[in-house]
C-alpha positions in Angstrom: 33.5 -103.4 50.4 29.7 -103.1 50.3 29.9 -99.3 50.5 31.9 -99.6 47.6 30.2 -101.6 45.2 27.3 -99.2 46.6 28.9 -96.5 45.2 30.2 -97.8 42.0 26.1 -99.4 41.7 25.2 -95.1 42.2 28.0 -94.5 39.5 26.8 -96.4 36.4 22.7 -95.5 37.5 23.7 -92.0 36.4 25.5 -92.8 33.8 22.6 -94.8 32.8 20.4 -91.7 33.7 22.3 -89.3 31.7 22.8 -91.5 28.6 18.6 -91.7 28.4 18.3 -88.1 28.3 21.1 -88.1 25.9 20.0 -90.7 23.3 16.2 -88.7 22.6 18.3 -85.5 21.3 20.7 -87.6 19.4 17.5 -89.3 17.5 16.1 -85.7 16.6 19.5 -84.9 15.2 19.1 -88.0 12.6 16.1 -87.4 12.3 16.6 -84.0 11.0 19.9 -84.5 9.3 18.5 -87.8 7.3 14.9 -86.0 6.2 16.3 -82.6 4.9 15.2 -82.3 1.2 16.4 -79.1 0.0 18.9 -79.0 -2.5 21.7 -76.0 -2.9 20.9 -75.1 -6.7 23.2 -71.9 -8.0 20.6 -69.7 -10.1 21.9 -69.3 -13.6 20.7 -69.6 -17.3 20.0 -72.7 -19.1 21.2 -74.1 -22.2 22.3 -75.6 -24.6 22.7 -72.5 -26.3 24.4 -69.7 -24.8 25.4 -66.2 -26.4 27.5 -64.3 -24.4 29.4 -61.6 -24.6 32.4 -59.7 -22.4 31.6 -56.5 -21.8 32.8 -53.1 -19.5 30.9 -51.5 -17.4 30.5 -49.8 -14.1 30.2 -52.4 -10.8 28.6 -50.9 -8.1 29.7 -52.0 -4.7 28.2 -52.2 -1.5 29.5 -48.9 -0.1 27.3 -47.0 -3.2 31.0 -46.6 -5.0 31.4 -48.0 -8.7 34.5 -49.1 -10.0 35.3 -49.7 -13.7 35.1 -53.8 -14.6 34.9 -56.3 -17.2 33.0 -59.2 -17.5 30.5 -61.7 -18.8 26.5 -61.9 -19.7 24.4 -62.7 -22.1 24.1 -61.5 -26.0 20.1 -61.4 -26.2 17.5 -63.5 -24.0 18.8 -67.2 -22.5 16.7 -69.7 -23.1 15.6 -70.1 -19.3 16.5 -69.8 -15.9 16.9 -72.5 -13.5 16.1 -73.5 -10.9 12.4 -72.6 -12.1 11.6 -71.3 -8.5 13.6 -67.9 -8.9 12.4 -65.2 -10.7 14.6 -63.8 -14.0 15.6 -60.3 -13.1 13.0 -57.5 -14.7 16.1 -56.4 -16.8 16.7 -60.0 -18.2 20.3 -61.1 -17.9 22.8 -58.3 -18.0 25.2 -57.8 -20.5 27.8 -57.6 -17.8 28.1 -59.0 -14.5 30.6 -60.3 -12.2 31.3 -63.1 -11.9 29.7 -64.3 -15.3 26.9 -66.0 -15.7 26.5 -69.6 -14.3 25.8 -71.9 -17.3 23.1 -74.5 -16.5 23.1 -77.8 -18.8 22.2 -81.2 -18.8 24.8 -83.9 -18.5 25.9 -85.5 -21.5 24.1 -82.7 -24.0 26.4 -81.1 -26.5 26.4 -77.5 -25.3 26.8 -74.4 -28.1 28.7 -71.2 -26.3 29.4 -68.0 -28.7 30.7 -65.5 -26.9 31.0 -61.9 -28.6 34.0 -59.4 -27.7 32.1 -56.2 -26.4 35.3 -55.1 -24.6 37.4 -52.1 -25.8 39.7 -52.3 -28.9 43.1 -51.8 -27.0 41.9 -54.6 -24.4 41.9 -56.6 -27.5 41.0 -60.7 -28.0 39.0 -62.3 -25.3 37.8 -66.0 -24.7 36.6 -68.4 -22.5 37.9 -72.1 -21.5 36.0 -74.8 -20.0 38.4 -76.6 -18.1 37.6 -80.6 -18.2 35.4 -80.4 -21.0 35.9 -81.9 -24.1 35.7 -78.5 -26.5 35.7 -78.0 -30.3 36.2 -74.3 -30.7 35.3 -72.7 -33.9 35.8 -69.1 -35.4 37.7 -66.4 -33.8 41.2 -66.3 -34.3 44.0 -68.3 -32.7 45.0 -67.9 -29.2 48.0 -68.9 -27.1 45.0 -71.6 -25.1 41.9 -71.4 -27.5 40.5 -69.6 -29.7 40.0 -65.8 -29.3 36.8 -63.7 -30.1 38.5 -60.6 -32.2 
């Protein structure tokens, strides 16, 4: 029976043992997961006036191909850029890009959007919705959802 509690006395030593040098790498993973202090930020323009308008144009894609696209960008200079550590592109913000461009506001700001229809006559009206916002669209024409930028 002694030989047995010996061995039971050996057992929970190295579990001791191996739960000490367990318990410093656990620490440094707090550590590190409770001090981080970056923030994911998604670049885009800031507001809360935005012109924009759809456009086509000519995507290229990674292999050096282009294919023929519409999309969103900006009618004229935004405001600003945000976060303030990036850079606005040396072209400004294009007139087309995919996807659009991400709108940056404060919470609880009324927030002006005019969106101009730069797309091809036989594509025809165009618009934008803002799911989950309370919206008051004006001019255009009506649409099935909203109303339409001729």
């Amino acid at each position: 029976m002694s030989a047995r509690r010996e061995a039971m006395r050996e057992t929970n030593m190295k579990k001791a043992i191996s739960m000490s040098k367990l318990f410093p790498v656990v620490m440094l993973a707090l550590v590190v997961l409770f001090t981080a202090t970056a923030h994911a930020a998604a670049p885009g323009i800031t507001g809360p006036t935005f012109r924009l308008t759809a456009q086509a144009a000519f995507i290229t894609q990674p292999d050096g191909q282009s294919i023929y696209s519409w999309g969103y960008g900006c009618n004229g200079a935004p405001s600003g850029y945000a976060p303030a550590a990036i850079t606005p592109p040396s072209t400004g913000c294009p007139t087309m890009q995919i996807p659009g461009p991400t709108l940056i506001v404060t919470q609880g700001q009324a927030v002006s959007v005019t969106l101009t229809n730069g797309l091809p006559t036989s594509a025809g009206n165009t618009s934008i919705l803002f799911p989950g916002f309370a919206v008051t669209a004006t001019g255009g024409v009506a649409g099935l959802i909203t109303r339409e930028a001729a």
